[in-house]
C-alpha positions in Angstrom: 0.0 0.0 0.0 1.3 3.3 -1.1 2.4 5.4 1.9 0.5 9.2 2.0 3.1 12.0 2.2 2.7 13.8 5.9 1.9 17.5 5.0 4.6 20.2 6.6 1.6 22.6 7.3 2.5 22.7 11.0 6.1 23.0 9.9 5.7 25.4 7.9 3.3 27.5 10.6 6.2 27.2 12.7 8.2 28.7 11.2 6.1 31.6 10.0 5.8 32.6 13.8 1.8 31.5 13.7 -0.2 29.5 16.3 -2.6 27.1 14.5 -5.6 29.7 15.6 -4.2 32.1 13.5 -3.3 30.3 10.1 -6.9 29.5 11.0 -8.0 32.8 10.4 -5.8 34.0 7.3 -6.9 30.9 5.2 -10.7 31.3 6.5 -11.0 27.9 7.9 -11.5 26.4 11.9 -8.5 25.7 14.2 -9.7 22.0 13.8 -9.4 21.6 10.3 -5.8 23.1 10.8 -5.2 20.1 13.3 -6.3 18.1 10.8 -4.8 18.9 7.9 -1.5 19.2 10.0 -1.9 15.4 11.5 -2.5 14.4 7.6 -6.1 13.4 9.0 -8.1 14.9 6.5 -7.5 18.3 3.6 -4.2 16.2 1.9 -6.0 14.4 -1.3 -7.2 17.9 -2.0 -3.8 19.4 -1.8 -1.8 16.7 -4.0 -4.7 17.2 -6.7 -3.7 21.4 -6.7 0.0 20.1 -7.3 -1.0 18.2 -9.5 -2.9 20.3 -11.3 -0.2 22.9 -11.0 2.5 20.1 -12.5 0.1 19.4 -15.4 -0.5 22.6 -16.4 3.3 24.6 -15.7 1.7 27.2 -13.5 1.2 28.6 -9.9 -1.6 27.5 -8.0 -2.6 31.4 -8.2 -3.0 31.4 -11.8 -5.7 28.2 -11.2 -8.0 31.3 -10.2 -9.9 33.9 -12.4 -10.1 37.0 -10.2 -13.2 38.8 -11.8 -12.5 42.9 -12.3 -8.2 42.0 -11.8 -6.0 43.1 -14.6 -2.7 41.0 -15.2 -2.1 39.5 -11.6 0.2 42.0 -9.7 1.7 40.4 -6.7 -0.2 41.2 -3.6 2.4 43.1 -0.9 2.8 40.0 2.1 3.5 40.6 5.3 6.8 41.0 6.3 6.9 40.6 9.7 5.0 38.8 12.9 4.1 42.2 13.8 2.1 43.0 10.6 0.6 39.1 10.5 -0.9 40.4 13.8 -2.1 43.6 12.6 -3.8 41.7 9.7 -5.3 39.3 11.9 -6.1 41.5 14.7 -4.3 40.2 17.7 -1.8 42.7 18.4 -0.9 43.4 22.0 -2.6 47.3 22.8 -0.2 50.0 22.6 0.6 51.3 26.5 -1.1 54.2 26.9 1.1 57.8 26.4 0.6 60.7 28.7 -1.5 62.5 25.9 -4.0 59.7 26.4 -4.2 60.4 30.0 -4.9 63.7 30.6 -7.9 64.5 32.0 -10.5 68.2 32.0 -8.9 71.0 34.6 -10.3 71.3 38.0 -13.5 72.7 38.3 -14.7 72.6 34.7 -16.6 69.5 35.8 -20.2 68.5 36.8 
């Protein structure tokens, strides 16, 4: 019996800095089908037919998609950094507050 390939998802997770919630989130799908697709559970056979695909036809599994309204594909700007994968996903740690944000009305001018 032909031995499935284990996927590197959670590898490659790792190694972009990401907890399985939030690869979750960027790819739209729930933190249990992430733990699947990383145990090789489930999600795989759909993978190795995209490469596939992608082998049999010489191209990038983005030019498998018609964007209506897009001219010639121009790479999207990725994140750079943890920071901005944060920012994207909304998790960032608040900013402490700066003594701007603190100051309160004068004395007096209260009710």
């Amino acid at each position: 019996m032909k031995q499935k390939p284990k996927p590197r998802i959670a590898l490659l997770r790792e190694k972009a800095g990401l907890t399985q919630l939030e690869l979750s989130r960027l790819v739209g799908v729930t933190e249990s089908t992430i733990q699947n697709w990383e145990s090789g559970r489930t999600g795989t056979d759909h993978i190795e037919r995209i490469i596939r695909f992608c082998k049999a036809l010489n191209c990038q599994v983005e030019d498998l998609i018609e964007y209506m309204g897009d001219s010639p594909k121009q790479p999207e700007a990725q994140p750079s950094s943890l920071s901005e994968i944060h920012h994207l996903l909304g998790t960032e740690e608040p900013a402490p507050p700066t003594s701007t944000d603190a100051e309160v009305a004068p004395i007096g001018h209260g009710k």
